[in-house]
N, C-alpha and C positions, 0 to 999 in steps of 0.2 A: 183146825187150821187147814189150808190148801195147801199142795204140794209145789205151789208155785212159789211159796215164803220159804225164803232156805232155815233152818232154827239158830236162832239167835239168842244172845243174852239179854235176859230182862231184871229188873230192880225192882222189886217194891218196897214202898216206904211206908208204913204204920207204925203208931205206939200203940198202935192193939195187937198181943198177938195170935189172936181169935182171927181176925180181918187177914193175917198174913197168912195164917194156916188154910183158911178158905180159898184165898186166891191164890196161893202155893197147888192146891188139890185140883182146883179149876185147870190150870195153867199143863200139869203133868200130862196128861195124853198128848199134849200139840207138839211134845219133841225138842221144845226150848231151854233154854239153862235159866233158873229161875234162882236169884239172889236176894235176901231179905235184909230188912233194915228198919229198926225202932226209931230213931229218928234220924234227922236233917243231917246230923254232923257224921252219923255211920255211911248215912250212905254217900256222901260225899267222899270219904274214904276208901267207900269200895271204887268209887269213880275214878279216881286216883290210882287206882292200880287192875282196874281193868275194862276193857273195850265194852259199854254197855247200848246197844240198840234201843232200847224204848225204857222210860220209867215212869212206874205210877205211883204217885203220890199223896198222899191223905194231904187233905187240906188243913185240918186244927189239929197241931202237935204241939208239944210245951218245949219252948228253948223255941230251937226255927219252925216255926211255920210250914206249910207246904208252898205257900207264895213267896219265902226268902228262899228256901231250898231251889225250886226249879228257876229262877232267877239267878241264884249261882250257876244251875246245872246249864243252863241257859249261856250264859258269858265263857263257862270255861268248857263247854261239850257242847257245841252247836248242834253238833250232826245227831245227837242224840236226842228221839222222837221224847216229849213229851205229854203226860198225861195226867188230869188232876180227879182225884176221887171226892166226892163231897157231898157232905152231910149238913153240913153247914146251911141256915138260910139265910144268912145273909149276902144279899145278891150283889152287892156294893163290894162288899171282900172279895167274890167269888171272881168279877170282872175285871178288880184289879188283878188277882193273880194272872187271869189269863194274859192280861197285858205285860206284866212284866217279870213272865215266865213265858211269853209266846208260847202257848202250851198249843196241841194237836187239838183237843177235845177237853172236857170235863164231864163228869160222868158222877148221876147223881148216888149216893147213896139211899134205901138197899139196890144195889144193884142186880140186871137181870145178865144171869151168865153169857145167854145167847148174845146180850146185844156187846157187851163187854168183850167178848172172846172174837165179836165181828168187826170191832173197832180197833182191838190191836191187831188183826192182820190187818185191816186196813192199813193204818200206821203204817206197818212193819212193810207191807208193800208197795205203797208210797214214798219211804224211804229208798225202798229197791230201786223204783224207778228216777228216783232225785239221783241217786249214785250212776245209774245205768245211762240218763241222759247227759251227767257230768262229763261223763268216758265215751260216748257218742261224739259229743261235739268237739272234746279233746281231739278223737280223731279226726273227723270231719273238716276242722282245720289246720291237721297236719296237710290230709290228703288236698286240702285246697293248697297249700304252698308249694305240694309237688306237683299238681296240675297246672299252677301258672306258670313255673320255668319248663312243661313242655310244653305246655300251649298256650300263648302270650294273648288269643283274643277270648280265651278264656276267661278274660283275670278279670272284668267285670261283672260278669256271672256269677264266678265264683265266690268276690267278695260280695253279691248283694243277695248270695244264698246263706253266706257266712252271718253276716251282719242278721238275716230272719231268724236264723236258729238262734242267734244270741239271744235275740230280741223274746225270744218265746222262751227260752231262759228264764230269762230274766221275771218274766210277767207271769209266769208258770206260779214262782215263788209265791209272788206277789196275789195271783188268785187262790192259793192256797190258805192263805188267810181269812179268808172268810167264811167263817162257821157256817153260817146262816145258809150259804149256797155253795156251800163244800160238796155236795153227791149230785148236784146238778153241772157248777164246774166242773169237777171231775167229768161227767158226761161227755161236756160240749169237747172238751181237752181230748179226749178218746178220737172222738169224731171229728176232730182235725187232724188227726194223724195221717188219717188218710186225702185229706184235701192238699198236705203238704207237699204233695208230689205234684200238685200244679195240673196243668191242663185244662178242660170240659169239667173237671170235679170239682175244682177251688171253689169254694163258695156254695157249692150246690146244696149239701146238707144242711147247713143254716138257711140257707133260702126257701127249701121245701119244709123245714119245720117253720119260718115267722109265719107261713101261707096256711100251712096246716093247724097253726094254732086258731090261726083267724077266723078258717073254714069251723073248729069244733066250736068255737064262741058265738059263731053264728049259727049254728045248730042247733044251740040250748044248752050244750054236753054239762055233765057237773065238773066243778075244776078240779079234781081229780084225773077225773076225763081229758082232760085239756092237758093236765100236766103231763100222764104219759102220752099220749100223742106229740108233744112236744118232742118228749125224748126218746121216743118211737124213730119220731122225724131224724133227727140229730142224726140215729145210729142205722135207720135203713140197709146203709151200705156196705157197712164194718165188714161183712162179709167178704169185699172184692179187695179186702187189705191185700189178700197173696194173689192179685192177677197181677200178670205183666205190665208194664206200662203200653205197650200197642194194645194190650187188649182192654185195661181201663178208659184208655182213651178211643177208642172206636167206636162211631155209630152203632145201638145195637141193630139198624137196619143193614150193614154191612156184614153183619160177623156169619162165619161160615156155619156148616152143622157143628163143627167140633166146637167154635170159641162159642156157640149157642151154647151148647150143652155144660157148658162149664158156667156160663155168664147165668143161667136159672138155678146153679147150684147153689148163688150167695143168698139166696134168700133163705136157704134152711140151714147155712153156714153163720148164717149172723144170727139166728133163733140159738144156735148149739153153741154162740160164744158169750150169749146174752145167760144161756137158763141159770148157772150154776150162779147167778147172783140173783139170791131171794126178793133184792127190792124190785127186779126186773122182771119179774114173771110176768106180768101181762104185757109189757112192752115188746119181750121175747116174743108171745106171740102175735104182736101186731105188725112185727119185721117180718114174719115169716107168711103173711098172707098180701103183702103191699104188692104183690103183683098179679092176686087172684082179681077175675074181672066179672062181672055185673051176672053177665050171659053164662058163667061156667067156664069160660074157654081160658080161663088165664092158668099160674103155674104158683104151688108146686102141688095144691092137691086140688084142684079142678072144682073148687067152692065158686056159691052163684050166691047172688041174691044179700037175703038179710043172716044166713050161713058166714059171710065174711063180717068180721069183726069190725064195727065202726069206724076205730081207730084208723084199719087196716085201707077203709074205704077212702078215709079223708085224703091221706096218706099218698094213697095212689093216683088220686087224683093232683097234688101237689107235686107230687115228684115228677108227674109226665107233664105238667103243664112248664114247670123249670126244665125239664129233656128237651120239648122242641124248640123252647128261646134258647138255652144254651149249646143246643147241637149234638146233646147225648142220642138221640132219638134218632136221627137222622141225621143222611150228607147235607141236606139243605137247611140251615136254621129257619125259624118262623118268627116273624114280629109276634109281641104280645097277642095284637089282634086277631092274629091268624091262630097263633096258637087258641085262643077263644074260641075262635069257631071249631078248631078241630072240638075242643072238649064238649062244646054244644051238640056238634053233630053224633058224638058217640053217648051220649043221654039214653039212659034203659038199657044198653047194649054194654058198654065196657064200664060207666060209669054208673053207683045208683043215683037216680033222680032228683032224690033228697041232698046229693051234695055238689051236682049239679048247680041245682039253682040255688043251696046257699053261695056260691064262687057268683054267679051271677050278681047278685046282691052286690055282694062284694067288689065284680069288678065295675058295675053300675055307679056304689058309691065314693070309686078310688081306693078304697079301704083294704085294695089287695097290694098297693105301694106302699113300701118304706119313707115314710116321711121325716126327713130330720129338721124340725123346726125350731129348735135349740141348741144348734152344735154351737162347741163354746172354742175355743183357742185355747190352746194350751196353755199361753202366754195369760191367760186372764182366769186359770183355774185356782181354785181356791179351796181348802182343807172345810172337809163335808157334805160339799156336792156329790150327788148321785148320780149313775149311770141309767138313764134312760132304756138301755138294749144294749145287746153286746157288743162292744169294742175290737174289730178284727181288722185283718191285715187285706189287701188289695187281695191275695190269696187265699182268703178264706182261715187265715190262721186268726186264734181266739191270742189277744192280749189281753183284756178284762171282761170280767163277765160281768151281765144285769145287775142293776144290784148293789153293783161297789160303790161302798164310800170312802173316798178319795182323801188321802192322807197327805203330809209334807215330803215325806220320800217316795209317794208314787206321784205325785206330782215334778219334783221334779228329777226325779229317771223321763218322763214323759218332756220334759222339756231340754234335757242333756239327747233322747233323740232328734229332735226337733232340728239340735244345735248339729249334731253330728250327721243328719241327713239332707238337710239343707232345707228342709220343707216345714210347716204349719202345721200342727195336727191339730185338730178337731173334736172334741166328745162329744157324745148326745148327752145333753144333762139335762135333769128331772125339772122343770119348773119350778 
């Protein structure tokens, strides 16, 4: 476990207890308080008389279930993270449980320790930050009540920054649910933290990875390939989390020798915040080269050529073609078209060749535009539809990710905002 999970209580549930004694042994180095229990109704009982953070459960037990068990644990311990163990093949049972034990994960039996032992931090730090974002916004809307009785032309501001955080609240929840693209939401959710602060950034990381997906698909890349470059893209910046706001938002053609020297630090800052997640390793390194350049001359190790990692190349050309439309690049913005010529004219010199003239293709056949040619109304959404592409805020903030299938309570949260902001909203939905 990382040092960042504070240790916590955990339950487990088997009638083996073979199965309890093993993941009792497993569990001992991470520092946790680790409670057992043979079946459904003991450990209910320990639930009942104490504070339990995450529990894992056997799915076929005699008397309750592990699907009637975490369904109680479920109704009467919300907050408590769960998890379903299973040996079980029937996939029909399995799916019900997760449904009506809203469990975190299910995790098959034999189990492989590593991935087990990575899934309840996960959990456990996921929880952290469900807690941590509760007591943010807590505050956030204190300090917005005392900001409008001093400053009265505040109050609109404040309530439509109040009203954003709720709203990413809310839907934070709501992406959490879904398995299937649970480490990829998590990602994109990372990489709007920092868009949150508005400005020249809003939007920028999602806009440099759809460009950068485009660019690897049109290269040939394998989707693997494609995947992390996606999420290369996403997190680029994570690095400039701790700059100031004047120095996030400043041209980098303005910034002095000092905010220079700190602004080329984030690239090996967002590699050192990436490493220590095993699934990130190569994305970790495609953050930290996305500003090495064709010729050698770029930063932080003065890599040329076919020396720069693919990923890294696509990347950087995505990210500087969204810098001079949006203004990170420079005082002066550039139309698209301008911005094209610049990337033309720096061909074999800052850019390589090869991803050059895939963009070219690309912006030849339109194919570098976001096309929303099924956005649906809210008002006419309907339980099973899918989301096209990510669902975000004018700001760049993530409400639903790729992917999701649309239910009767995100449907209508999505139309209670609709009601309470005065406006239409939209999805891209799947054909």
């Amino acid at each position: 476990m990382t040092a960042a999970t504070t240790p916590a209580t955990l339950l487990l549930v088997d009638d083996e207890p073979s199965i309890l004694s093993a993941l009792r042994r497993l569990l001992r180095p991470t520092g946790h308080t680790v409670l057992t229990a043979t079946s459904g109704a003991e450990g209910l009982a320990l639930l009942a008389t104490q504070e339990v953070a995450l529990v894992v459960s056997d799915m076929r037990m005699p008397g309750m279930d592990g699907a009637q068990f975490l369904e109680q644990v479920r109704a009467q311990w919300p907050d408590t993270v769960r998890l379903l163990l299973t040996g079980y093949a029937d996939m029909t049972s399995t799916i019900d449980a997760i449904n009506r034990g809203e469990i975190y994960r299910y995790i098959a039996k034999p189990w492989d320790d590593h991935e087990l032992l990575l899934v309840i931090r996960q959990a456990l730090e996921q929880r952290e930050l469900r807690f941590e974002n509760q007591r943010l916004l807590a505050l956030t809307q204190t300090q917005n009540a005392e900001l409008q009785t001093l400053n009265a032309g505040l109050a609109q501001t404040v309530a439509a920054r109040t009203s954003e955080l709720a709203q990413l609240n809310e839907f934070l929840n709501l992406a959490n649910a879904q398995l299937r693209q649970q480490f990829l939401t998590t990602v994109k959710v990372f990489s709007s933290l920092l868009e949150l602060r508005g400005g020249s950034v809003a939007g920028h990381a999602r806009r440099v990875a759809d460009l950068a997906r485009k660019l690897a698909h049109r290269l040939d890349l394998s989707e693997t390939q494609q995947h992390d470059i996606f999420l290369a893209a996403l997190l680029h910046d994570i690095g400039k989390i701790g700059f100031a706001d004047a120095l996030l938002n400043k041209p980098v053609s303005l910034l002095n020798s000092r905010e220079l020297t700190e602004y080329r630090r984030h690239a090996k800052v967002s590699e050192n915040a990436l490493l220590p997640l095993y699934e990130l390793k190569e994305v970790a390194h495609m953050v930290r080269s996305h500003h090495e350049r064709h010729d050698g001359r770029g930063f932080p190790d003065g890599l040329a050529g076919d020396d720069i990692p693919i990923g890294s190349r696509v990347i950087a050309l995505a990210n500087d073609f969204d810098g001079l439309v949006s203004g990170t690049h420079s005082e002066t913005r550039f139309t698209p078209e301008q911005a094209r010529t610049q990337i033309r004219q720096a061909k074999g010199h800052h850019y390589h060749p090869d991803v050059v003239d895939a963009f070219m293709i690309l912006w030849d056949r339109g194919e570098w535009l976001v096309h929303d040619t099924h956005l649906t109304p809210a008002s006419k959404l309907a339980p099973g539809m899918v989301l096209a592409r990510d669902f975000v805020t004018e700001q760049g903030t993530l409400l639903l990710a790729a992917e999701q299938r649309l239910t009767g309570p995100i449907i209508a949260r999505l139309k209670t905002m609709t009601r309470r902001d005065g406006t239409e909203l939209a999805l891209p939905i799947k054909p």
